[in-house]
C-alpha positions as CSV (number, residue, x, y, z in Angstrom):
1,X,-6.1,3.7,-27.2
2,X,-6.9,6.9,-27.7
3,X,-7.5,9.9,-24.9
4,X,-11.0,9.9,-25.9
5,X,-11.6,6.7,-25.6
6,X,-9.7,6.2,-22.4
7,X,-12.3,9.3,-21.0
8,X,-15.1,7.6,-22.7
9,X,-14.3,4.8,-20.8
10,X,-13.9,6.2,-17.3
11,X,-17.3,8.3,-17.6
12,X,-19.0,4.6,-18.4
13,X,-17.0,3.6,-15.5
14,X,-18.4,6.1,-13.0
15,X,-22.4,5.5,-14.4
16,X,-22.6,2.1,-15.0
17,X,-25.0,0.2,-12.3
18,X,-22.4,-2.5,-11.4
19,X,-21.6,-4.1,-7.6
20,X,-19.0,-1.8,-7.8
21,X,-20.6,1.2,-8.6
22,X,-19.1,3.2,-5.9
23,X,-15.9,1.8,-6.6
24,X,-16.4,2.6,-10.4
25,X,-17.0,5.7,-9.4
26,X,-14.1,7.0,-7.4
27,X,-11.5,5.3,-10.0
28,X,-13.0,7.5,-12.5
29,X,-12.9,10.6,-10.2
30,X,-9.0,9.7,-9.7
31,X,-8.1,9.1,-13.2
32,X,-9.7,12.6,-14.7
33,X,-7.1,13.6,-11.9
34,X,-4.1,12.1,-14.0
35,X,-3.1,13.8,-17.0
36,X,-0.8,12.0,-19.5
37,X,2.5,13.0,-20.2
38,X,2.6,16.4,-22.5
39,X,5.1,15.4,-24.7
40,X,5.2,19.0,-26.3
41,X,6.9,19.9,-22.3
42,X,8.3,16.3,-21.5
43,X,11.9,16.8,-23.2
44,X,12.2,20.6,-22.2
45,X,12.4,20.0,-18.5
46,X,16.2,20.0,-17.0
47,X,16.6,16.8,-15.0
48,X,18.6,17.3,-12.4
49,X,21.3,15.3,-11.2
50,X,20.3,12.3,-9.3
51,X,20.0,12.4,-5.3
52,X,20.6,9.0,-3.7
53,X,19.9,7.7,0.0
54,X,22.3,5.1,-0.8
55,X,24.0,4.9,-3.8
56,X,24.1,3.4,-6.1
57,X,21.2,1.0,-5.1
58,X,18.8,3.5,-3.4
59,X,17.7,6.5,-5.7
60,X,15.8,9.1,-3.3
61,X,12.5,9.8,-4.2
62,X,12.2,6.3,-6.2
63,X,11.1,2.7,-5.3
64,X,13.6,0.1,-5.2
65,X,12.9,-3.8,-4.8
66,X,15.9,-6.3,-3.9
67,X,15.0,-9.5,-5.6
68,X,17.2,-13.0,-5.5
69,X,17.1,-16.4,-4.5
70,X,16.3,-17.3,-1.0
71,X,19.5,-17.0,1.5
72,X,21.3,-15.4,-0.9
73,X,21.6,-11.9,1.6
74,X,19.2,-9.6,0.9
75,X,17.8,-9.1,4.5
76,X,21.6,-8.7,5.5
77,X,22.2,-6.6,2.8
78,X,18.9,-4.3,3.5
79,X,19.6,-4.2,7.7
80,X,23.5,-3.1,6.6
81,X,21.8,-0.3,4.2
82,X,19.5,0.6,6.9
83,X,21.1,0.5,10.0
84,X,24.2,2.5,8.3
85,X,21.9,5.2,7.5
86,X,20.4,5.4,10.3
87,X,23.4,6.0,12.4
88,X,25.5,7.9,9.4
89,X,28.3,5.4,9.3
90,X,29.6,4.7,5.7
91,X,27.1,2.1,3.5
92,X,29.0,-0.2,0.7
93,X,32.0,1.4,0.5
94,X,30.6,5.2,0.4
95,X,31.2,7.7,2.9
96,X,29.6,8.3,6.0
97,X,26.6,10.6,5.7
98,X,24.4,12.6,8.3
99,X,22.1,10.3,9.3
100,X,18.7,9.7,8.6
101,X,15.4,8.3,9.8
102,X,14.8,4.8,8.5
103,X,11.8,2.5,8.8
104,X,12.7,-1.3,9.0
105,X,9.7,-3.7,8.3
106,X,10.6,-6.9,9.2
107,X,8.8,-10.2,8.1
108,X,11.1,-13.1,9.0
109,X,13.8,-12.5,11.5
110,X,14.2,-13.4,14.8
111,X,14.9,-11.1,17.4
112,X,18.3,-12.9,18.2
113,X,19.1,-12.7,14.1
114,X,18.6,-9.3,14.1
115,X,20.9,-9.0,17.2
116,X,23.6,-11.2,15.6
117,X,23.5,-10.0,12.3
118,X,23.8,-5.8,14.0
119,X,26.8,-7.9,16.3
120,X,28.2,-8.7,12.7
121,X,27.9,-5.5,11.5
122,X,29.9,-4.0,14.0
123,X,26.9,-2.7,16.2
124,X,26.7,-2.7,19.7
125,X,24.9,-1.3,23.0
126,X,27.1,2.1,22.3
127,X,25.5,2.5,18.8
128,X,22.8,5.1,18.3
129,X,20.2,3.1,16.3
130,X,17.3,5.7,17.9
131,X,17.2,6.8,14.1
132,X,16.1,3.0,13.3
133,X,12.6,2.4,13.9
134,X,12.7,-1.7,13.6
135,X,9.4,-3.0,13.8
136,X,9.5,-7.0,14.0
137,X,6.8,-9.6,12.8
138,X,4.6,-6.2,12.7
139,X,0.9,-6.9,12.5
140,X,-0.3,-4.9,9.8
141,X,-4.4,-4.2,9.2
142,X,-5.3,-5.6,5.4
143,X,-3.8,-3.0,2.5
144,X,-7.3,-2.8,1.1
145,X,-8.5,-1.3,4.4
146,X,-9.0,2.1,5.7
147,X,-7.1,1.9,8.0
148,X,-4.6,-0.4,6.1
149,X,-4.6,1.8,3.2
């Protein structure tokens, strides 16, 4: 499809008298905002070497998503990734890093899990996990909210 077209289509968007008029409206407003790729620029651009939180799983400034069977580890493998960088101790065989603020969403654990998983870690009352903020079971307001979005 065409840029034209694709701007045709967005200015019907943003006039047409639908139930979602308003919303029609703002999604148009948003996508004039978004300019595609100018390919005449795209290759010219240095890329610089890549920066990792924790590598090499978690690219900074990227999204990641753990995927596999059920009990196969991945909640174990995310509180270990977490909880390492929070307090700067080494993460899957790297080296130990300053550490950094981390934001733990849980969905599914148990507040004794979590303590016997950190136990199995290696963490303890001594440990400085003031760097993990672990929020448990948290009650979130609908995405498609204001105040959720």
């Amino acid at each position: 499809m065409s840029v034209s077209r694709v701007e045709r289509l967005l200015v019907e968007a943003s006039v047409s008298p639908t139930p979602n008029h308003r919303a029609n409206q703002a999604a148009a407003a948003l996508a004039r905002e978004i300019a595609p790729i100018d390919w005449a620029t795209f290759w010219e651009v240095d890329v610089p070497e890549e920066d990792w939180v924790i590598e090499p799983i978690v690219p900074a400034h990227r999204q990641v998503a753990i995927y596999s069977p059920a009990k196969t580890g991945k909640s174990l493998l995310a509180l270990d990734m977490a909880s390492g960088r929070a307090t700067g101790r080494p993460v899957l065989g790297g080296l130990g890093k300053p550490p950094l603020s981390v934001v733990y969403m849980d969905f599914e654990m148990t507040e004794d899990d979590v303590r016997e998983r950190l136990v199995d870690l290696g963490y303890g009352p001594d440990d400085d996990l003031s760097r993990l903020a672990y929020y448990q079971l948290p009650s979130l307001p609908p995405l498609d909210s204001e105040r959720g979005g």
